[in-house]
PAROVO-430470 format. One line per 2 residues: number of its first residue (from 1); for each residue x, y, z of N, C-alpha, C. Coordinates in nm, 4 decimals. Layout:
BEGIN
NUM = X:Y:Z:X:Y:Z:X:Y:Z; ...
//
This chain:
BEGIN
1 = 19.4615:12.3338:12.2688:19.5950:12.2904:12.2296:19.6206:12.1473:12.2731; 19.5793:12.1124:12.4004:19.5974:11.9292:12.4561:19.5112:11.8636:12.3724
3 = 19.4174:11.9461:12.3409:19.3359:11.8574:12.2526:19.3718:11.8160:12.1005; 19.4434:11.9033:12.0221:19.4960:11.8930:11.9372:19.5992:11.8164:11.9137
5 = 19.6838:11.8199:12.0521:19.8119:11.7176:12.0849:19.7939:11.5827:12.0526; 19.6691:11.5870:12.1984:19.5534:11.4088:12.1689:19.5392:11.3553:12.0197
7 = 19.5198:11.4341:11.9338:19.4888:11.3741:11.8314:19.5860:11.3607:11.7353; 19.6896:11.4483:11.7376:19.8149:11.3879:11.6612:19.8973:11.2644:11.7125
9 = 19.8740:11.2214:11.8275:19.9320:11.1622:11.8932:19.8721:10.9797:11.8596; 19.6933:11.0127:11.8842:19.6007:10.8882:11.8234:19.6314:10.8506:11.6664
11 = 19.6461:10.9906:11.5891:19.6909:10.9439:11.4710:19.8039:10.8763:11.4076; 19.9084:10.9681:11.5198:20.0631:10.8825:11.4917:20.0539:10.7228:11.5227
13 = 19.9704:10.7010:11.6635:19.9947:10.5946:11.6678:19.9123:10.4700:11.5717; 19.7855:10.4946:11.5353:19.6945:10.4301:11.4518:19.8039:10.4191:11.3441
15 = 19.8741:10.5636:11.2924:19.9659:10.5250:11.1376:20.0784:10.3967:11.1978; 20.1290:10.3865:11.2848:20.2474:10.2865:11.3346:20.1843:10.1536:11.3652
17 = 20.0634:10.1356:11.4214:20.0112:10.0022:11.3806:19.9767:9.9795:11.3141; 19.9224:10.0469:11.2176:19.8892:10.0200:11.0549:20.0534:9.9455:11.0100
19 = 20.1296:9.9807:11.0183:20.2773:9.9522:10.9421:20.2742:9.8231:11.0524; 20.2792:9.8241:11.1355:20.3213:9.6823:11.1686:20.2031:9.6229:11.1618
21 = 20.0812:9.5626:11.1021:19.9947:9.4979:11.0874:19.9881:9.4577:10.9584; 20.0553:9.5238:10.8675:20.0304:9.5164:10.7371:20.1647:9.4489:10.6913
23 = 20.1920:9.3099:10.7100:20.2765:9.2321:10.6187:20.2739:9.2539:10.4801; 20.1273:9.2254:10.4598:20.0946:9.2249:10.2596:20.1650:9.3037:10.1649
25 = 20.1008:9.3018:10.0997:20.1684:9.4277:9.9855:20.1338:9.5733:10.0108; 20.2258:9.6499:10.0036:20.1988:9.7804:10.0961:20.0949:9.8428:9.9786
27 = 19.9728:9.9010:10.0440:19.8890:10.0067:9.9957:19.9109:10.1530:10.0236; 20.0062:10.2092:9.9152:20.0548:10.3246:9.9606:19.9866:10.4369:9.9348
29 = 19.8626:10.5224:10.0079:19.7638:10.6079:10.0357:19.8207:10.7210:10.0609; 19.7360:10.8425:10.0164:19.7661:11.0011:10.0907:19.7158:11.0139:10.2169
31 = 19.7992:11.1123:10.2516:19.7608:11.1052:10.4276:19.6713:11.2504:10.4035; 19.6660:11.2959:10.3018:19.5744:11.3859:10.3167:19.4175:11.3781:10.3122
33 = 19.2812:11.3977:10.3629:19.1615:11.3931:10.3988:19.1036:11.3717:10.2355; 19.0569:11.2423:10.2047:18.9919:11.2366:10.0770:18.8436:11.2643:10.0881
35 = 18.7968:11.4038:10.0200:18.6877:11.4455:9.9963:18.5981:11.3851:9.8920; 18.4602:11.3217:9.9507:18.3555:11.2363:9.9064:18.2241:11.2332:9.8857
37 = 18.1814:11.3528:9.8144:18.0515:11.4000:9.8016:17.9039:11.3282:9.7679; 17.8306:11.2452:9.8522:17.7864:11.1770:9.7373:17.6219:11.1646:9.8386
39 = 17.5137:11.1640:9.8065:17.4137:11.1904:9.8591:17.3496:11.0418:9.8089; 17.3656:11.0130:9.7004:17.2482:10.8403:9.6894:17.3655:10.7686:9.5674
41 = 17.4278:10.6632:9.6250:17.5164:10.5962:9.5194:17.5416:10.4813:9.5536; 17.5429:10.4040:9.4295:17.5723:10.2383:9.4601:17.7235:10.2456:9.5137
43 = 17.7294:10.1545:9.5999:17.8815:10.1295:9.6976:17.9577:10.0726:9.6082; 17.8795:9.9627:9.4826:18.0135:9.9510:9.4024:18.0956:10.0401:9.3311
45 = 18.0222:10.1334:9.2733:18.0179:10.2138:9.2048:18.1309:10.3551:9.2454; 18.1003:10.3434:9.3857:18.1814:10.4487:9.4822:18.3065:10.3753:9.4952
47 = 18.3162:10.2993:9.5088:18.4165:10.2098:9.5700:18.5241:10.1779:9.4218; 18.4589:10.2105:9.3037:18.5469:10.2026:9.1976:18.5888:10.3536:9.1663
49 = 18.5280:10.4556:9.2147:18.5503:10.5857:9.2041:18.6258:10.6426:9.2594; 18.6378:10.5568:9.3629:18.7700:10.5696:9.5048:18.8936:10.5517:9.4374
51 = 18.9145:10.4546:9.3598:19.0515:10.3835:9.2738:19.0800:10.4164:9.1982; 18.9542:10.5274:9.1473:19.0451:10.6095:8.9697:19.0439:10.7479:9.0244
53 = 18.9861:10.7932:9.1409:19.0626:10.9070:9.2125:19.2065:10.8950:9.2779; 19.2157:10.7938:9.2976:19.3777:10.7597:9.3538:19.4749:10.6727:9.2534
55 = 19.4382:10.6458:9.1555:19.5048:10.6191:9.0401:19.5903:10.4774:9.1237; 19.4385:10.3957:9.1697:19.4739:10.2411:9.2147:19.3564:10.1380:9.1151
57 = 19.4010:10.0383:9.0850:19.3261:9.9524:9.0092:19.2577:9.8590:9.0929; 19.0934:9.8797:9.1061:19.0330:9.8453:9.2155:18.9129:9.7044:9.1573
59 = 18.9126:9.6121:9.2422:18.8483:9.4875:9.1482:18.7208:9.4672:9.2447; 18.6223:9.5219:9.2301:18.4577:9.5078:9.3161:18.3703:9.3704:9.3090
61 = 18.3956:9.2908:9.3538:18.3136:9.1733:9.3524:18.1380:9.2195:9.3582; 18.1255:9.1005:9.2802:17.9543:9.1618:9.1847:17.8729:9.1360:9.3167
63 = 17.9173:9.0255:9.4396:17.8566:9.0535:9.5294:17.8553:9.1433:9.6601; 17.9454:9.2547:9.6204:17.9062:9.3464:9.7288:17.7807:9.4690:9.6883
65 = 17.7229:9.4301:9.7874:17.5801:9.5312:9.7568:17.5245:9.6511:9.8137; 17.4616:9.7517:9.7862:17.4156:9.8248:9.9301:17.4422:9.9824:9.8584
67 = 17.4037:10.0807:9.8936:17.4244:10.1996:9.8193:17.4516:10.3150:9.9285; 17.5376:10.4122:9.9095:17.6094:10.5112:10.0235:17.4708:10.6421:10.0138
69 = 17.4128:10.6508:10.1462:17.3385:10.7900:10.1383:17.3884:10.8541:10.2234; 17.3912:10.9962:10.2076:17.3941:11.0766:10.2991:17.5793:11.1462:10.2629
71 = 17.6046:11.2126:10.3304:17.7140:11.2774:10.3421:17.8635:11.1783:10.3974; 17.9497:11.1353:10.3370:18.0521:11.1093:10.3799:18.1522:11.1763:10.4583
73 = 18.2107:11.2007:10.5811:18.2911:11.2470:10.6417:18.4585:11.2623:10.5759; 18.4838:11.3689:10.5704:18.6790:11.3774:10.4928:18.7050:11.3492:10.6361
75 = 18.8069:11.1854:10.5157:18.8926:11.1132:10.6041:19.0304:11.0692:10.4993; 19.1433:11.0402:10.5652:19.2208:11.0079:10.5213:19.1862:10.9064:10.4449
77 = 19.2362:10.8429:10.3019:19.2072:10.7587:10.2298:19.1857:10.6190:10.2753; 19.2782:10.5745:10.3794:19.2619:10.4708:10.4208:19.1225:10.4522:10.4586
79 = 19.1316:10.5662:10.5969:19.0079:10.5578:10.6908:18.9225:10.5370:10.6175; 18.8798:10.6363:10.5169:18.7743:10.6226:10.4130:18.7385:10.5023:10.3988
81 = 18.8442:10.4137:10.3550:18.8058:10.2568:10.2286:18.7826:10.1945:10.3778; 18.8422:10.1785:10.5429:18.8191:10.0867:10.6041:18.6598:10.1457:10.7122
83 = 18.6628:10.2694:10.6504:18.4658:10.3160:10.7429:18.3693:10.1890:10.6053; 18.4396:10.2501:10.5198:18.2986:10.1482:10.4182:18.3159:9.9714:10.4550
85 = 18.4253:9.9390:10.4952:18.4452:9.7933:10.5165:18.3725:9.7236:10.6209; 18.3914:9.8400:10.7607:18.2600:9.8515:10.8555:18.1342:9.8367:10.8305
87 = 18.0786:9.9202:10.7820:17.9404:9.9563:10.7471:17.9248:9.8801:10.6507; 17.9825:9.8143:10.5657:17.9060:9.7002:10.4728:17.9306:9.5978:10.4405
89 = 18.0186:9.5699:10.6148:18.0398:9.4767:10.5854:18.1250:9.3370:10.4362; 18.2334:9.4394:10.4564:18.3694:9.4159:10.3227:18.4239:9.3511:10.3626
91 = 18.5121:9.2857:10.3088:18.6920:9.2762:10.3433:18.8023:9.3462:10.1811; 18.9140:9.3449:10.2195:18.9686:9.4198:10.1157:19.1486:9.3398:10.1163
93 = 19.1699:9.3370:9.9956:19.3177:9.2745:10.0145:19.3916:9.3188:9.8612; 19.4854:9.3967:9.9172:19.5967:9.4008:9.8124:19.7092:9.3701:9.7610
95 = 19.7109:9.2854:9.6390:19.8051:9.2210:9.6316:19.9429:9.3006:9.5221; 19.9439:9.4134:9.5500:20.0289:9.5091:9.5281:20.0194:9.5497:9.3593
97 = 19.8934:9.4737:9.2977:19.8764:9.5254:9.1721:19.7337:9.6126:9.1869; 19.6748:9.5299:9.2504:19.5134:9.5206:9.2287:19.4679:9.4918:9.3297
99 = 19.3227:9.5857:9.3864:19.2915:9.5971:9.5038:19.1305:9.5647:9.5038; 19.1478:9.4147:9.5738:19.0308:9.3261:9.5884:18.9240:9.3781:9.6696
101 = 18.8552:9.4300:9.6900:18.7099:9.4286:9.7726:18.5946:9.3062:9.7337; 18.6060:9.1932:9.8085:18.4900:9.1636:9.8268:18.4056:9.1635:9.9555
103 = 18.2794:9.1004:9.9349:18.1656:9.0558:10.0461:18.2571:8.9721:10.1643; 18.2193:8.9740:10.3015:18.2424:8.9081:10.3917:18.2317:8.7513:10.3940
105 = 18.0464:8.7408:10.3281:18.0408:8.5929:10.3300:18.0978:8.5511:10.2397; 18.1855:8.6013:10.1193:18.2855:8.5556:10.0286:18.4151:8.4390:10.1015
107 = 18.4190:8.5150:10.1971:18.5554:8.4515:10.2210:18.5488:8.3265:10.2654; 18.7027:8.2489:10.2158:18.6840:8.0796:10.2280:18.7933:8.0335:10.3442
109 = 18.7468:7.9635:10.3759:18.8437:7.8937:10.4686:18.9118:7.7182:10.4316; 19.0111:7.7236:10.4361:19.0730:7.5481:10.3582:19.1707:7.5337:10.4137
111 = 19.1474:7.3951:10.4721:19.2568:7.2793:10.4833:19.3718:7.2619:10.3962; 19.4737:7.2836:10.4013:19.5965:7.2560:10.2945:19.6519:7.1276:10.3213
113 = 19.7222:7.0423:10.2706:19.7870:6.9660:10.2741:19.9623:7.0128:10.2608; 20.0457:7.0286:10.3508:20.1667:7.0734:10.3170:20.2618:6.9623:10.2770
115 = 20.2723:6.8299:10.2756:20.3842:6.7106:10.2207:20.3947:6.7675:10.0852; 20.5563:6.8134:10.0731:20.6234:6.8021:10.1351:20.6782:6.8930:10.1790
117 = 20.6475:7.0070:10.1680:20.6904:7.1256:10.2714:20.6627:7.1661:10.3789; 20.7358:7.1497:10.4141:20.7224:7.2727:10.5661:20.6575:7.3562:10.6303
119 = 20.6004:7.3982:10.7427:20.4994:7.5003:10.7390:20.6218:7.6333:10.7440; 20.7385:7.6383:10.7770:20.8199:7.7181:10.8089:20.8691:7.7634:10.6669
121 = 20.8500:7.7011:10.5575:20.9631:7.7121:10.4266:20.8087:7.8155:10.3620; 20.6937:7.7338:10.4006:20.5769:7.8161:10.3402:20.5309:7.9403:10.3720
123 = 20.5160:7.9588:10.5367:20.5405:8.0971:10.5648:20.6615:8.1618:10.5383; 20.7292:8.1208:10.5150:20.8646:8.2029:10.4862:20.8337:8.2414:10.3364
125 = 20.7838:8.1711:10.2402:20.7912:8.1912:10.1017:20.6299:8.3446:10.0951; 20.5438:8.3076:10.1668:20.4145:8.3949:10.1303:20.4667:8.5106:10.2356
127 = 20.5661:8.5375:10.3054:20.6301:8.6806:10.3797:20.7135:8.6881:10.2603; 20.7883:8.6576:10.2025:20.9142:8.6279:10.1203:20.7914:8.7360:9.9830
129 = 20.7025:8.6574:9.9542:20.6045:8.7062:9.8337:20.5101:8.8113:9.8849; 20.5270:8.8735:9.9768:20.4410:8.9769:10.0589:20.2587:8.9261:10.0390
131 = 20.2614:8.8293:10.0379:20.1075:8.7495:10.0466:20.0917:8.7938:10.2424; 20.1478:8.7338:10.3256:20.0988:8.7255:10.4394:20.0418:8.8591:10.4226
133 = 19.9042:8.8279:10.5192:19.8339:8.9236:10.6000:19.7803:8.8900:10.7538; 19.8099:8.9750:10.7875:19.7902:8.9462:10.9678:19.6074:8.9583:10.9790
135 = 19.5644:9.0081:10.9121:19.4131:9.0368:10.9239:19.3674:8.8970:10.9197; 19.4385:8.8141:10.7992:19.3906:8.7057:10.7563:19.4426:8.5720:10.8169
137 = 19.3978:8.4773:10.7937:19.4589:8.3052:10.9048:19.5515:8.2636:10.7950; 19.6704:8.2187:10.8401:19.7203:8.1124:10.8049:19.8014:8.0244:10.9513
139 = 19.7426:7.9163:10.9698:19.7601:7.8630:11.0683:19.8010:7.7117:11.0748; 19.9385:7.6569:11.1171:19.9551:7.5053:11.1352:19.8912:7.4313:11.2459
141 = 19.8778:7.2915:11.1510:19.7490:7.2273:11.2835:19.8851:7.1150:11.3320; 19.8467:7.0568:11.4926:19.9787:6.9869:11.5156:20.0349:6.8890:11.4092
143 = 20.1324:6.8932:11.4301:20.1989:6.7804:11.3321:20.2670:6.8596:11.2134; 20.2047:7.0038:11.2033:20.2863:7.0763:11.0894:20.2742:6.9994:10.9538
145 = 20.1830:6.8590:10.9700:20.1541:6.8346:10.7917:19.9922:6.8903:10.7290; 19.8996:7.0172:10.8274:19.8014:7.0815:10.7463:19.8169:7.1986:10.8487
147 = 19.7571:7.3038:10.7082:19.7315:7.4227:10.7213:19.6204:7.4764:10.7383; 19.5653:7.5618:10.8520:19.4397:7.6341:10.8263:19.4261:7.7280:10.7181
149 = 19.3138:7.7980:10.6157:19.3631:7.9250:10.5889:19.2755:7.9958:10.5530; 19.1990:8.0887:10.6136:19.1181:8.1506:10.5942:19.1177:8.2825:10.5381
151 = 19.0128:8.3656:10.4616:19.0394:8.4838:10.3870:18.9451:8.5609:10.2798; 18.9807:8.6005:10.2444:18.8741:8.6658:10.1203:18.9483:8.5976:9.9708
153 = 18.8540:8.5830:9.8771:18.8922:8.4976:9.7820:19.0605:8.5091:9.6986; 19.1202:8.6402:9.6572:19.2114:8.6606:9.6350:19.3554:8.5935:9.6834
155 = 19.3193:8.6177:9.8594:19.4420:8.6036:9.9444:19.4343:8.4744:9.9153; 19.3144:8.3694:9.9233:19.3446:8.2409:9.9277:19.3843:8.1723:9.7649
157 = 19.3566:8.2789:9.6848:19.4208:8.2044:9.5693:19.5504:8.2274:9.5889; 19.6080:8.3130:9.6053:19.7918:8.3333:9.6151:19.8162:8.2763:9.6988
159 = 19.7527:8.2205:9.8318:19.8267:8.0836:9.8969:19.8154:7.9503:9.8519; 19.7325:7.9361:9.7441:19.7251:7.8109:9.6914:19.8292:7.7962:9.5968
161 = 19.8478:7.9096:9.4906:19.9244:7.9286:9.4224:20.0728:7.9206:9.4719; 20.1215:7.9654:9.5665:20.2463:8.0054:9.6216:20.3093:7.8023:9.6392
163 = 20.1760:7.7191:9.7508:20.1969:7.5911:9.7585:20.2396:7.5383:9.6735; 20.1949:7.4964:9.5501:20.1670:7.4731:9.4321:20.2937:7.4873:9.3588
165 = 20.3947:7.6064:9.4030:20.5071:7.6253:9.2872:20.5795:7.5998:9.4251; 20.5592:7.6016:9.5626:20.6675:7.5094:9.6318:20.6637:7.3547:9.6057
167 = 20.5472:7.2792:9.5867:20.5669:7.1341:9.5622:20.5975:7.1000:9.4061; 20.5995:7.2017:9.3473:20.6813:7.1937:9.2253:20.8116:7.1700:9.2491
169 = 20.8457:7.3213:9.2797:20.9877:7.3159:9.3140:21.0653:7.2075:9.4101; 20.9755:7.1209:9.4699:21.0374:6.9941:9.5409:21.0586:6.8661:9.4798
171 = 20.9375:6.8635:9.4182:20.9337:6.7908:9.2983:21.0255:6.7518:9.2206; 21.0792:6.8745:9.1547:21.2106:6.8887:9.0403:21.2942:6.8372:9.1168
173 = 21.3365:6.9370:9.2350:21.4627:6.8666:9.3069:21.4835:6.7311:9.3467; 21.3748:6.6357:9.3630:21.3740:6.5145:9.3896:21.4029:6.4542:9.2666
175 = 21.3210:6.4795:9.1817:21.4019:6.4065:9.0403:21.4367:6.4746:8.9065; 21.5169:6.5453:8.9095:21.5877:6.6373:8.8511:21.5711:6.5910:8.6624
177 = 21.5717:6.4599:8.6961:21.5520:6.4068:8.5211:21.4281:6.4263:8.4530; 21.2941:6.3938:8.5253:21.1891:6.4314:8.4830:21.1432:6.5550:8.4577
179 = 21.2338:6.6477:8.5348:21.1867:6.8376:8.5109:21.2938:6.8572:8.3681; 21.3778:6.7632:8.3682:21.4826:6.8275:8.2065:21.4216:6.7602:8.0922
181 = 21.3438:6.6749:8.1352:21.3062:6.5779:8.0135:21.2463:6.5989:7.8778; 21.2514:6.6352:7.7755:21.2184:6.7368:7.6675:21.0517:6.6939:7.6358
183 = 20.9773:6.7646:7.5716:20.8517:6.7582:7.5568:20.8524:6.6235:7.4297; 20.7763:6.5491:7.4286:20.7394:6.5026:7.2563:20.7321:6.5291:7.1582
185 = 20.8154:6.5037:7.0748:20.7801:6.5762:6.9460:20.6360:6.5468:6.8471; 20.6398:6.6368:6.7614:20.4977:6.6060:6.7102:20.5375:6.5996:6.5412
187 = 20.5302:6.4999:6.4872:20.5000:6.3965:6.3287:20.4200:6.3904:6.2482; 20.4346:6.4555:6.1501:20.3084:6.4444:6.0674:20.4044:6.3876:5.9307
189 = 20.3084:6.2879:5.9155:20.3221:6.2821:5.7375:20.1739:6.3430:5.6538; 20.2599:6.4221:5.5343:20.1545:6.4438:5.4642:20.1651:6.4173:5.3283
191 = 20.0340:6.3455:5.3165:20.0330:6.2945:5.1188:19.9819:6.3446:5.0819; 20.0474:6.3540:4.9393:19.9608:6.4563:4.8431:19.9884:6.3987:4.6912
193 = 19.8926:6.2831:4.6552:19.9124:6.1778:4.5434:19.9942:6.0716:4.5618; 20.1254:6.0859:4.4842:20.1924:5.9936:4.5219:20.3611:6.0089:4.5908
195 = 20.3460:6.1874:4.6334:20.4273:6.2227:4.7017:20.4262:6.2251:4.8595; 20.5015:6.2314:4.9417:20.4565:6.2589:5.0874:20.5674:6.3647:5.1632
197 = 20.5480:6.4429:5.2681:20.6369:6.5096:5.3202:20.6304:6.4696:5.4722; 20.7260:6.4775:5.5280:20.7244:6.5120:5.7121:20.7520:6.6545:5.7348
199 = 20.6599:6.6433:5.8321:20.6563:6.7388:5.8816:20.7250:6.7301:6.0218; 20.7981:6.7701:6.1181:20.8496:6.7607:6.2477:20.8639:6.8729:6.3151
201 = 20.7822:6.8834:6.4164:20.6869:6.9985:6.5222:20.7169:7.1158:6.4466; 20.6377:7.1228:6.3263:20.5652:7.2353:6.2613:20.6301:7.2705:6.1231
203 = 20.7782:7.1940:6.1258:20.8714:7.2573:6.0702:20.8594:7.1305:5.9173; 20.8389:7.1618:5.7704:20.8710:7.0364:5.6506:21.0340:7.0185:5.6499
205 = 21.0425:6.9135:5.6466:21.1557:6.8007:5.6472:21.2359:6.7889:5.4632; 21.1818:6.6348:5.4550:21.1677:6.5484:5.3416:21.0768:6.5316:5.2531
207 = 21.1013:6.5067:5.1442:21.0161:6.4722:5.0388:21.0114:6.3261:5.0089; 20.9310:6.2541:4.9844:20.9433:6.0984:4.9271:20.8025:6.0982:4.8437
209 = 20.8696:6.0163:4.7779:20.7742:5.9799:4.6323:20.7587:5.8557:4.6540; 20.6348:5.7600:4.6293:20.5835:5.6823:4.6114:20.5214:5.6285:4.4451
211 = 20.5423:5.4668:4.4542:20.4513:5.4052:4.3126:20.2956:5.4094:4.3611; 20.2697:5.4155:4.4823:20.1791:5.3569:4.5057:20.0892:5.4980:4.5439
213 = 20.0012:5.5900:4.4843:19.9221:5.6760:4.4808:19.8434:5.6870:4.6294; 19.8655:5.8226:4.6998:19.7589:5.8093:4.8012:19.6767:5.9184:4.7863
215 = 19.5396:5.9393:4.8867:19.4795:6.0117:4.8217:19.5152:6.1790:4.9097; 19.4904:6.2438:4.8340:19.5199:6.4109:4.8471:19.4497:6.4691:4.9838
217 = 19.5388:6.5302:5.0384:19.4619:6.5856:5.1908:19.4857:6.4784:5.2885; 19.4959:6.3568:5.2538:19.5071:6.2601:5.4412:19.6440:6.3703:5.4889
219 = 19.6170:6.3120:5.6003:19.7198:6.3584:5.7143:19.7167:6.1985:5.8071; 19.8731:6.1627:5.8773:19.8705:6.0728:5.9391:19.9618:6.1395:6.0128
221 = 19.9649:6.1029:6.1227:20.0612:6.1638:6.2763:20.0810:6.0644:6.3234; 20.2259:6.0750:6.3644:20.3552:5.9662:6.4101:20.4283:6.0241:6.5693
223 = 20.4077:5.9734:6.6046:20.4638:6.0385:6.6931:20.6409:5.9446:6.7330; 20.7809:5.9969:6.7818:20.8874:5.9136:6.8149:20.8527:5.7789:6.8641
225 = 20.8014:5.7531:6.9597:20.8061:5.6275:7.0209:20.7347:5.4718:6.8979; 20.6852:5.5570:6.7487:20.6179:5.4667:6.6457:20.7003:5.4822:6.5906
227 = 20.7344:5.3180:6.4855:20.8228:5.3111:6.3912:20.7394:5.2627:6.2948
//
């Protein structure tokens, strides 16, 4: 019976640091023991079998390699996906659609440049976008104008990405005229003998007739700033 105690007790607590470790996008798993029968199988292969048994959309990088023998132990789903991360050396990151597994030596590490944001407005925006992961680095170097950031390929695209639409968004606000500024329009004249039409972004206009015959099929493009 103490022994049984012991282990509800290891489990409660493993489930409560799981929740506070996991900023990201929550991976919401059964707590019941996922049964895994499998005697000689490629790990990618398992590892995509894992995701259409749990009705999760799972993305296997072509470089994880290595094949599962022998008997798998029933473990809770998690445990399951983080014993294989062990043993073969994985990492795994979900970004609340789609659940990345790649290789270890996958993962990249980069220098950011933050001018003109903040390191505070940026962590605030990738907690804000449930990107942070505590597993993973994101780290200010003094001076708060670069970022460390290390990770498996996914996480570091959504922090590049996340940057990217903050120095946008600073951008605009600094000059508000250039983000309203309308696209170019696009001009075509087209002849056809000694008639011609405009065309203006996609849409026919006018007709004009000419004495002077041109030949059938040219196309000439005008754009506003030509008179």
């Amino acid at each position: 019976m103490v022994h049984i105690l012991k282990r509800v007790l290891c489990v409660g607590v493993f489930i409560c640091l799981g929740i506070v470790r996991a900023l990201g996008a929550s991976l919401s798993l059964p707590s019941t023991p996922y049964s895994y029968t499998v005697l000689d199988q490629d790990l990618s292969a398992a590892l995509q079998e894992f995701g259409n048994n749990l009705n999760i959309k799972v993305n296997v990088s072509t470089e994880v390699k290595g094949r599962i023998r022998g008997r798998m132990p029933d473990l809770p789903p998690r445990e399951f996906l983080e014993r294989l991360t062990n043993l073969y050396n994985l990492q795994w990151y979900y970004d609340g659609l789609v659940l990345y597994i790649s290789a270890a030596h996958e993962a990249q590490s980069r220098l950011i440049v933050l001018t003109p944001i903040s390191f505070n407005a940026f962590k605030t925006a990738l907690d804000a976008f449930n990107i942070s992961d505590e597993r993973y680095i994101v780290r200010p170097a003094p001076g708060d104008g670069l970022v460390l950031t290390s990770g498996p390929p996914r996480f570091i695209a959504l922090v590049d990405q996340t940057l990217k639409g903050l120095v946008a968004e600073a951008q605009a606000r600094r000059d508000p005229a250039a983000a309203e500024k309308p696209p170019r329009e696009s001009v075509l004249m087209l002849f056809r003998g000694s008639s011609s039409m405009v065309i203006r972004d996609g849409r026919p206009e006018n007709h004009y007739s000419s004495e002077v015959p041109h030949q059938d099929g040219i196309v000439r493009e005008a754009g506003t700033s030509q008179k």
